[in-house]
Every structure is written in C-alpha cells, then in structure tokens.
N, C-alpha and C positions, 0 to 999 in steps of 0.2 A: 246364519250370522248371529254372535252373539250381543241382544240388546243392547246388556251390561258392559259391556266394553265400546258399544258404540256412545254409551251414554257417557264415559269415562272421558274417550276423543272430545266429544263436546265439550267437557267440561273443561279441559285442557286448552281448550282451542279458545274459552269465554275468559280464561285466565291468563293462560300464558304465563302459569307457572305451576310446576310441580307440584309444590306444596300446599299449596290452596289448594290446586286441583284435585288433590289429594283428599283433604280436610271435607272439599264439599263434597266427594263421592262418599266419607266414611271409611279411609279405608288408611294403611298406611303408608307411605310414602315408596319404601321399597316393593308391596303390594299394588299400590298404582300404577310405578311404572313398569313392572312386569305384566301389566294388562296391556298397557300402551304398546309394550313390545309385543305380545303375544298379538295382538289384533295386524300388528305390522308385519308380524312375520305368516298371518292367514293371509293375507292381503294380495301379501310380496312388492309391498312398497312401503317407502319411507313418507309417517303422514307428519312430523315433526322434528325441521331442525333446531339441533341444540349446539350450542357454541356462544363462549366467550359468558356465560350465565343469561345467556337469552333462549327463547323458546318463541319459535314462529313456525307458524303453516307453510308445508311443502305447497304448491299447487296441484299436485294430489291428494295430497292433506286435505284441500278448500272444495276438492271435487266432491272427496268422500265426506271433509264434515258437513257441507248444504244438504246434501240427500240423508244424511243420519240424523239431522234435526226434523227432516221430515217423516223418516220413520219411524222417532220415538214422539212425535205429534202425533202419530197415523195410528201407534197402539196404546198412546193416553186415551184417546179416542176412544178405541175399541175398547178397553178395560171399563172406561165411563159408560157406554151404551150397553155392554154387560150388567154393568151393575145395576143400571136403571132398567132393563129390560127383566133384571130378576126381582129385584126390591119390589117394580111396582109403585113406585111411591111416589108420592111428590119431592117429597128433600127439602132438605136446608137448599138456605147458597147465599152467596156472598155476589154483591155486585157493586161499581162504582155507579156517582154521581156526580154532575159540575158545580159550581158555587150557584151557576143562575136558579137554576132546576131544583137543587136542594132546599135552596128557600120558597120557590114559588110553587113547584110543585108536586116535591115528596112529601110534605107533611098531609095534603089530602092523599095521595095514594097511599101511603104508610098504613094511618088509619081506615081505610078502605081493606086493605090486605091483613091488618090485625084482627080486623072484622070478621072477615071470611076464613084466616085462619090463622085460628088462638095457639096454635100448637107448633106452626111451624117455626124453626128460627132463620132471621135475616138477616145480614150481616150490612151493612151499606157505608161505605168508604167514600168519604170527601177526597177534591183536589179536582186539581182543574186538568184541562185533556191532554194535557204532555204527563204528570205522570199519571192518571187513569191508565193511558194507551200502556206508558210503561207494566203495570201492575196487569195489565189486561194479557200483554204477550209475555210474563212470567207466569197466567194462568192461574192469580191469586184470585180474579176474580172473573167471574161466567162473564160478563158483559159490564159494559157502562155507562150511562146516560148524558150527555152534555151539548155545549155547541158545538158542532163539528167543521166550522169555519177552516180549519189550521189542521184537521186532518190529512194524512200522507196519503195521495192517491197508490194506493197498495190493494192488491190483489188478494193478499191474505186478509183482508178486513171487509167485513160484510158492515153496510150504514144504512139505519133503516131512518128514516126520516119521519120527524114526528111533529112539523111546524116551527113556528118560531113567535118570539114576541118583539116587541119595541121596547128597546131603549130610552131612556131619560132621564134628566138631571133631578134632587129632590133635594127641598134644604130644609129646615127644622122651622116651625114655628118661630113668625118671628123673625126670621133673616132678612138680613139688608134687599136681599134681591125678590121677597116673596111679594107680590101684589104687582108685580109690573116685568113688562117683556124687560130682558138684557142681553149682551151680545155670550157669544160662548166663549170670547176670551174675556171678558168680565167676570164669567162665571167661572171661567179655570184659574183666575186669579185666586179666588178663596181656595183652591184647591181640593181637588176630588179624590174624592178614594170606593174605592173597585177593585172588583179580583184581578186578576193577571188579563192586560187587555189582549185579545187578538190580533194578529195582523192583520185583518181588513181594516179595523176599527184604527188601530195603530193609523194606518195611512190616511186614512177619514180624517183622524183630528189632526196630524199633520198638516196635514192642507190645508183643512180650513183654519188652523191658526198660524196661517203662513211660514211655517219651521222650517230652516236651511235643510237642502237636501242632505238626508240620513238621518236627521237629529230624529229621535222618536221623541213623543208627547212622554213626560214623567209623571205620574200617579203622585198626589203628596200622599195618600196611605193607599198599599197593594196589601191585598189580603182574601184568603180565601173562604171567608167567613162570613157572612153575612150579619149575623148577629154580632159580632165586634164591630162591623162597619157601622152599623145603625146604633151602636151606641156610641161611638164618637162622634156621629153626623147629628144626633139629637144632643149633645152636648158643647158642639162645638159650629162656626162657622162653615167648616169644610164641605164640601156639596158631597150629595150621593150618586154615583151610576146605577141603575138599578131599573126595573119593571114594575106597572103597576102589581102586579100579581105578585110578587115578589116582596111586597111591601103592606099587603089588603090593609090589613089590622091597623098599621102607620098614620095610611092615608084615612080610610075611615075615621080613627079618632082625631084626625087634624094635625096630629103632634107633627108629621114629616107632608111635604107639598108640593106639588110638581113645579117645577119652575117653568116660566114660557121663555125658550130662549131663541132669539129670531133666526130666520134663515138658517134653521137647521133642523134636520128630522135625520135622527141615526137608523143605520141600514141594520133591520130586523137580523135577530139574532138567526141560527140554523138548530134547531135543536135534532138530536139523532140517537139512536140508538148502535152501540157499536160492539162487533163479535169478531171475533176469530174465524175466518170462512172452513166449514166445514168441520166446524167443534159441534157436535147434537148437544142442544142445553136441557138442560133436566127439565122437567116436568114445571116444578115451582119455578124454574126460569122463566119460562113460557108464560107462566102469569101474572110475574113483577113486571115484565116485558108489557103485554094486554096491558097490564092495569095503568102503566105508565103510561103507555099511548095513548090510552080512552082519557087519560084526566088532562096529558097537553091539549086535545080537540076540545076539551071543553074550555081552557085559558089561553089559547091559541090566538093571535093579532095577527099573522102569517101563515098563510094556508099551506099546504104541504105542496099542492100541484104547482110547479114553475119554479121548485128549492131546487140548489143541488148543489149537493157538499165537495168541496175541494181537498 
C-alpha cells in the first residue's frame, strides 16, 4: 500500500476539501484527486463522498483513515529511529513548555543544559497545555513540559510526572493588602492576572467565592507570559498568581510579596512531562527531559508519589 496516497486520504479527510487538500500535499488539484481515486479504486471502496460541493468520510473512509493515521505515525517513527540510530548523535530538538515551568523552572535548566552542551541547538516553545498538546500531536514538537491538570486521559499520551508547586497571591510593594491577612475575595477585587486558569482551579475559586453555578472566576489580565505579568503586578494594584519559585529574584528583592489570604491554600499545581506514546525521542530529548526532572525535585512543594494527572 501506497504511503503517499495514504497520506493524501488524511489530508483530505483533516480538510474536507480538495483544494487545500491539495495545496498541503503539494501537488495539483487534478493530481490529488487522481490519487484519491487511484487509492479508491486499489481498495475497491468509496473512502469520499462528494456532493452538492461538500466532501465527507464514507464509513469506510473512517475505517481506513484511523488506521492510515496510524501507519504513517508507525513510519515517522521508523524513519526517526533510522536516523538516529545512523547519525549517532545527540540532535537538536524542539520541545514545548507551560507559562508556570517556563518561568520557575527553565531558566535554571536552560543554563544547566547550555553548560553541558555549547553546540547543540534548542528550540523551546511557550503556551499553555491546550495548544502545547495541539503542537505536540502535529509533531512540531518532541515533548512538552507543564501542568497536566486538564490533560485528555488518552492512550496515545505518555505523562511522566515530575511534582508540583503551590500556588499564591503576590502584590507589589507597598499594596494596600501587604502586612495583614485578607479574604480572597478582597484580594480578587484588586484583580488578578495569570496565565489561562485550569479547571480544577477554575472550580476552587468558583466556590470559594461563591459564584452562581457555571459562572467561571474572570482573570482581570490572562496572559501567558510571565514577564509581562510581573510588570504590570509591579506597576499596578492588580495581584499576581504565581509560585514562589516562579518569582525568586521578585521576592528576594522585596519589590513583589506574598500576600497572607485566609482560609485558603490552593491545590498544588501537577507538573508532567508529556509525549506521544510510542514516538523514541532522540538522544538530546532524553536529556532536556533528565535535566527538567532533576531541576523540578530540587523546586518541588509537591512530591511526585500520590499525583496523578487527569
């Protein structure tokens, strides 16, 4: 069976339209679809009806595109472990990171792994784990580092669990609320800002700030940047979500301050490591990976044994 035309089915199948489908194989329009036929008539079934200017999947169509997505997975695969098993080498690579992690604890690993090695290149991609995940099952990138709270219990995803930290409010020098407990809806008054909350978290501050069923809590500033956040939080009223670890440098100099807010302690973060099940990661993966592990156990508030990611 021909790869290349099973690669075509997919693409046909992710678009649902000739044209594009066309455009992303490369190829031309009346070239595409005489692969489409060609595969259809090895087959001797119809994987695409067309009518009325629409294009949807036969259910023989859905039969043969799940299993052709799996075996042009099964010889990226192979082509990759080929390559790696000839090269030898460590490699480049490309991996994501979450907003938490990225500030608290790539910049020690980063440096760690520049150390050890001056030569290899890294590529490391922000955002938070809806589109990591996305970017992870396009295979832009080997793996990706975040909370895994809101992860899809999915079978195709291997999660390596790597601890977690605590949560908490921080406001700037100086703020109305620093020197004395206050409640956390006094403190959501000034308004907070955070990367994209979670749904566990989501439902935490729901309740504890008594919100009609469904209403989720609103962020006054979402952002997946840490550094933009901590310059608005140091320039303005607004509170910080955020870790100590997340903040060293902040807290250290005084400028940014934990706030004591009562009767509330947020449920520690899940931090994880997240792959493709059954993708072999290059060599340099395997040590972004190590090297990120070994630096959460050292900033780690939540120990690994008793997590587990949803």
């Amino acid at each position: 069976m021909d790869l290349r035309r099973l690669s075509h089915v997919v693409a046909l199948a992710d678009t649902l339209h000739f044209a594009l489908a066309a455009e992303a194989a490369h190829l031309s329009q009346p070239a595409f679809s005489r692969s489409i036929q060609a595969i259809e008539s090895e087959l001797g079934i119809r994987l695409f009806d067309r009518g009325g200017g629409e294009v949807r999947a036969t259910p023989a169509g859905e039969f043969v595109i799940e299993r052709a997505r799996k075996l042009l997975f099964e010889a990226r695969c192979l082509q990759r472990e080929v390559d790696l098993y000839r090269d030898s080498q460590l490699g480049d690579t490309a991996f994501g990171v979450g907003p938490l992690l990225s500030a608290s604890l790539m910049p020690r690993a980063l440096v760690e792994l520049r150390q050890r090695y001056p030569k290899i290149a890294l590529r490391m991609e922000g955002g938070n784990s809806i589109q990591l995940l996305q970017r992870l099952r396009a295979e832009n990138i080997e793996f990706f580092a975040a909370d895994v709270r809101d992860m899809p219990n999915d079978a195709s995803l291997d999660i390596q669990l790597i601890g977690g930290q605590l949560g908490h409010l921080y406001a700037r020098a100086g703020h109305p609320l620093v020197g004395h407990a206050c409640t956390l809806r006094a403190a959501w008054n000034y308004g907070i800002a955070a990367p994209k909350l979670l749904t566990p978290t989501n439902e935490e501050l729901a309740a504890l700030l008594d919100l009609p069923a469904g209403q989720v809590p609103e962020l006054a500033l979402e952002c997946d940047d840490y550094s933009v956040l901590k310059t608005v939080v140091l320039a303005t009223d607004t509170l910080l979500a955020a870790t100590d670890a997340a903040l060293e440098s902040e807290l250290a100099s005084g400028a940014l301050v934990r706030l004591q807010v009562k009767n509330w302690t947020s449920v520690p973060s899940i931090a994880g490591i997240v792959r493709l099940h059954g993708r072999t990661q290059s060599p340099m993966a395997r040590e972004v990976i190590a090297c990120i592990a070994r630096v959460a156990s050292e900033i780690n508030e939540s120990p690994i044994d008793g997590l587990t990611a949803s």
